[in-house]
C-alpha positions in Angstrom: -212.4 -67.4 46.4 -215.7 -65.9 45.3 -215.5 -65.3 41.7 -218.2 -62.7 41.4 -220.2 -64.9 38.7 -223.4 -65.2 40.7 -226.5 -64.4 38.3 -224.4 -64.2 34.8 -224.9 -65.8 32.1 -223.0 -67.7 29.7 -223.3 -69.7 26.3 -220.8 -72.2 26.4 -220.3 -74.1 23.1 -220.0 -78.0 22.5 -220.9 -78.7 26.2 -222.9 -82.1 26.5 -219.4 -83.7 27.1 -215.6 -82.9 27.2 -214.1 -79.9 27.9 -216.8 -78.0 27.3 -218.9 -79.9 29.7 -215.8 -78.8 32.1 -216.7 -75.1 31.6 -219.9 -75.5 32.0 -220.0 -77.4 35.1 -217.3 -75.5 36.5 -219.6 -72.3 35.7 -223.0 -73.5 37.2 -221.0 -74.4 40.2 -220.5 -70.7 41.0 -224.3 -70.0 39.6 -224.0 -68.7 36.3 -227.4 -69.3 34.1 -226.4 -71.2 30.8 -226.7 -71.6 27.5 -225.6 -75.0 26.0 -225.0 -76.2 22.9 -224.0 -79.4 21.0 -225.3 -81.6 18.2 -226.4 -84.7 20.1 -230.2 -83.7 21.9 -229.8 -86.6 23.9 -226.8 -86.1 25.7 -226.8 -82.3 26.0 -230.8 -82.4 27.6 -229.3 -85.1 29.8 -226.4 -82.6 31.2 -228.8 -79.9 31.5 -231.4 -81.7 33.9 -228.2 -82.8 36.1 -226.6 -79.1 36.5 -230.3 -77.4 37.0 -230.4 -80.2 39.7 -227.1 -80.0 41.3 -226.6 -75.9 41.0 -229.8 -74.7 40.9 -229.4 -72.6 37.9 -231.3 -71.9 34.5 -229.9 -74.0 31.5 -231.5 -73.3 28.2 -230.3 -76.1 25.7 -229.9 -75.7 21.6 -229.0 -78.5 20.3 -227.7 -78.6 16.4 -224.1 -77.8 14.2 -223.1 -74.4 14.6 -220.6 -74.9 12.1 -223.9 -74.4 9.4 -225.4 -70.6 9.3 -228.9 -71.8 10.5 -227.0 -73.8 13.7 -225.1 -70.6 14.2 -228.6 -68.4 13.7 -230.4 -70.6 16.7 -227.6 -70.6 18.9 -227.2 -67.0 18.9 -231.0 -66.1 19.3 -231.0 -67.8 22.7 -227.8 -66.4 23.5 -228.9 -62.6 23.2 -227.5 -60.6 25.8 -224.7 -63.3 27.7 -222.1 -62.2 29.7 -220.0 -64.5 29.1 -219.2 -67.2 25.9 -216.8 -70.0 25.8 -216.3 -71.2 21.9 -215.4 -74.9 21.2 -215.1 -77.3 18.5 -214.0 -80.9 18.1 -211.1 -80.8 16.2 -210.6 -81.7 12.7 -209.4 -85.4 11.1 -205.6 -85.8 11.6 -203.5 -87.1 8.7 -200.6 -85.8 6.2 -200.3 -82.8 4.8 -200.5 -84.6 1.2 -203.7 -85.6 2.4 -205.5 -82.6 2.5 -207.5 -80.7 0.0 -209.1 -77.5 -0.3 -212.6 -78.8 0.9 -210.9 -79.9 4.0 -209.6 -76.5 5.2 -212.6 -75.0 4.0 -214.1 -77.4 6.7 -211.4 -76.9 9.7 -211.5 -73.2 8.9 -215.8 -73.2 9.4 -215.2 -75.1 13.1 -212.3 -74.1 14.5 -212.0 -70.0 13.4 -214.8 -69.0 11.2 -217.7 -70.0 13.9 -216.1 -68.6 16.8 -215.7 -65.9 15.1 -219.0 -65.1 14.2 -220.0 -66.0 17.9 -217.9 -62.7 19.0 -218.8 -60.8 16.2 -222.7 -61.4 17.4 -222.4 -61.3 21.2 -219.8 -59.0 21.8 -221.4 -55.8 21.1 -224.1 -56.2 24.3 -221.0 -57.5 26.5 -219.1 -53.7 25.3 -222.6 -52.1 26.2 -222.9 -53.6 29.7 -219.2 -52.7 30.4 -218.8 -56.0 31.2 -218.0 -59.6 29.6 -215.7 -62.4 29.2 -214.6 -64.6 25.8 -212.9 -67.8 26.3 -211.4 -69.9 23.4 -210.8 -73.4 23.8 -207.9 -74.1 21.3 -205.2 -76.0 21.3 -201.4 -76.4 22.3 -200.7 -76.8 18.4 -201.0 -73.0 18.0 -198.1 -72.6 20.3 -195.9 -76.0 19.0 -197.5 -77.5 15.7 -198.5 -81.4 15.7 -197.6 -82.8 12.5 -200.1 -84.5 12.1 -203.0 -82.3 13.1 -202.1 -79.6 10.4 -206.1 -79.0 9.5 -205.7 -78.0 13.5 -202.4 -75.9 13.5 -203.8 -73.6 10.7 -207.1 -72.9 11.5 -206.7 -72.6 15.0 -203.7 -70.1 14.4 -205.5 -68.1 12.8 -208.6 -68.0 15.4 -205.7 -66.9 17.6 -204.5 -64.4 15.3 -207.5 -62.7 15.2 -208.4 -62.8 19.0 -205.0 -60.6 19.7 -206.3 -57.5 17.6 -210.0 -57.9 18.7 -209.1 -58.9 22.5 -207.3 -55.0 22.5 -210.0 -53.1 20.8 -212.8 -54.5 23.3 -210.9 -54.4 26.5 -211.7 -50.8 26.9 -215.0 -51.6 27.3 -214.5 -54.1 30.0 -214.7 -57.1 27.7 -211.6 -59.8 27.8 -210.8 -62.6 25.4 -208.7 -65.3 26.1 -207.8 -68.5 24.2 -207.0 -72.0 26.7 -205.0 -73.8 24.9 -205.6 -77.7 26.5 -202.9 -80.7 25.6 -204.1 -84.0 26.2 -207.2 -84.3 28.4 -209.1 -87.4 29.0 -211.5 -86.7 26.6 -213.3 -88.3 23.2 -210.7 -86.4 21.5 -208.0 -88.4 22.9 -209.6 -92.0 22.9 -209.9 -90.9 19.5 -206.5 -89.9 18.8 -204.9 -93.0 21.0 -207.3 -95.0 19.3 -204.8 -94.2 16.1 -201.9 -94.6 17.5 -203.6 -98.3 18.8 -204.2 -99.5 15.7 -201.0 -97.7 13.4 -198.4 -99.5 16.0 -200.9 -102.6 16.7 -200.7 -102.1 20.6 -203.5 -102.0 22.8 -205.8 -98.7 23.8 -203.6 -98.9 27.2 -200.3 -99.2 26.1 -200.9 -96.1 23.5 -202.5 -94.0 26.6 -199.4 -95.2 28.0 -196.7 -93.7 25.7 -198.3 -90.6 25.3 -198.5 -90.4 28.8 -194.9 -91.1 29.5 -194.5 -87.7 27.0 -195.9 -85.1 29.3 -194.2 -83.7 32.5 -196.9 -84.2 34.8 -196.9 -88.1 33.6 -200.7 -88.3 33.1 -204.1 -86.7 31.3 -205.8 -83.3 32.2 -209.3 -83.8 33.6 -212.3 -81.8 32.3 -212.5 -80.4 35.9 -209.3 -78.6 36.3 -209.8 -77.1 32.4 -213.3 -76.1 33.6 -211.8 -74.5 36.6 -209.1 -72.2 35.0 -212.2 -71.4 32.3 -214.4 -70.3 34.9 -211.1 -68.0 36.8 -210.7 -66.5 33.2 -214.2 -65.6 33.3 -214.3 -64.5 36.6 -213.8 -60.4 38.7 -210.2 -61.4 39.0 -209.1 -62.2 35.8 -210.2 -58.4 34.4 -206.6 -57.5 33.6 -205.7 -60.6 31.7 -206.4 -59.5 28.1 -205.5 -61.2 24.8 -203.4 -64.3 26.6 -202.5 -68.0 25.3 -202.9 -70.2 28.2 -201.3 -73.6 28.1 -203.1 -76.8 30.4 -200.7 -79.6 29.2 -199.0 -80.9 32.3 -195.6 -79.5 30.9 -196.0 -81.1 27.3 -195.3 -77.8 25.1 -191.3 -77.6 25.5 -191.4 -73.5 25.7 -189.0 -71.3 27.3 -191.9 -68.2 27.0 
């Protein structure tokens, strides 16, 4: 299927590894110029040489924390006039809700809604111009089924989503979508992470906690960063025009929803 991407361009946030590496690969694969972004130099310039070499396309690299106004300032200069823009944070500490204070909201709320945010707010006007563009989220399941234990997550991440579905109506006139992808467990940092947690709170090894929270989902295993990148890169794609303001789930059947 072509997907009509061939000579757009796209900033794709938090892309030197993960899922945002996903996107991007998945992108450059059906020749879309890029923009990437992430904190590590090292990592992100080493992505960057392998997609120029393997797709042929332009990558133009920024690397610093666009959770601070001068990371979001850089990022948003080089990005001037992209068709396309896939936000994308690591995910905030998880813990108790009695372990939270103020600070760390204020925290989740700058990574996970208030940068994305100001990503659309900066980038959107040339897509609604053009008559063309596509917005992709990378959230989370948790704004569909809350984790307990990732409530810095649930909240700020709900309200990312709350403010995509008013925005994603008032610019799809113009020919401009936005779309959240809401990934469950992928084999990721975020999940080593995560099991690595679950390793050492029930003193089993790394395996055995990949294990049970394997045995959890449906599909009895981990998303890869290729199948998320592939659904991104659909989203952003001629066919997905009509898909406007949507919630889409990648978590092998973990979310236990009816709708």
């Amino acid at each position: 299927m072509d997907l009509g991407l061939q000579g757009k361009r796209a900033l794709v946030c938090a892309s030197s590894k993960g899922l945002g590496l996903g996107c991007a690969e998945a992108l450059a694969a059906e020749g879309v110029d890029l923009v990437m972004n992430a904190r590590g130099p090292d990592a992100l310039a080493a992505q960057a040489d392998r997609l120029r070499a393997e797709h042929g396309v332009d990558v133009q690299t920024v690397a610093c924390d666009v959770t601070t106004a001068e990371g979001q300032a850089q990022v948003i200069e080089a990005a001037q006039g992209v068709d396309i823009l896939v936000t994308n944070a690591g995910g905030p500490p998880p813990g108790l809700w009695s372990d939270w204070d103020r600070e760390d909201f204020i925290k989740a709320l700058d990574a996970n809604m208030l940068t994305p945010i100001a990503f659309m707010k900066a980038l959107l006007p040339s897509m609604m111009d053009k008559g063309w563009g596509r917005v992709v989220n990378i959230t989370s399941q948790s704004v569909r089924a809350p984790i307990a234990v990732l409530g810095l997550s649930n909240a700020a991440r709900t309200g990312l989503t709350g403010y995509v579905a008013g925005t994603a109506r008032q610019v799809a006139p113009y020919g401009v979508t936005i779309n959240n992808l809401l990934p469950g467990i992928h084999a990721t940092d975020r999940a080593d992470s995560l099991d690595a947690g679950v390793s050492a709170q029930k003193g089993i090894s790394l395996d055995e906690a990949r294990a049970e929270r394997a045995a959890t989902i449906p599909a009895r295993r981990y998303g890869t960063r290729q199948e998320f990148g592939a659904t991104c890169a659909f989203l952003c794609s001629q066919h997905a025009g009509f898909i406007v303001g949507q919630n889409i789930l990648l978590d092998g059947g973990a979310t236990n929803l009816t709708m």
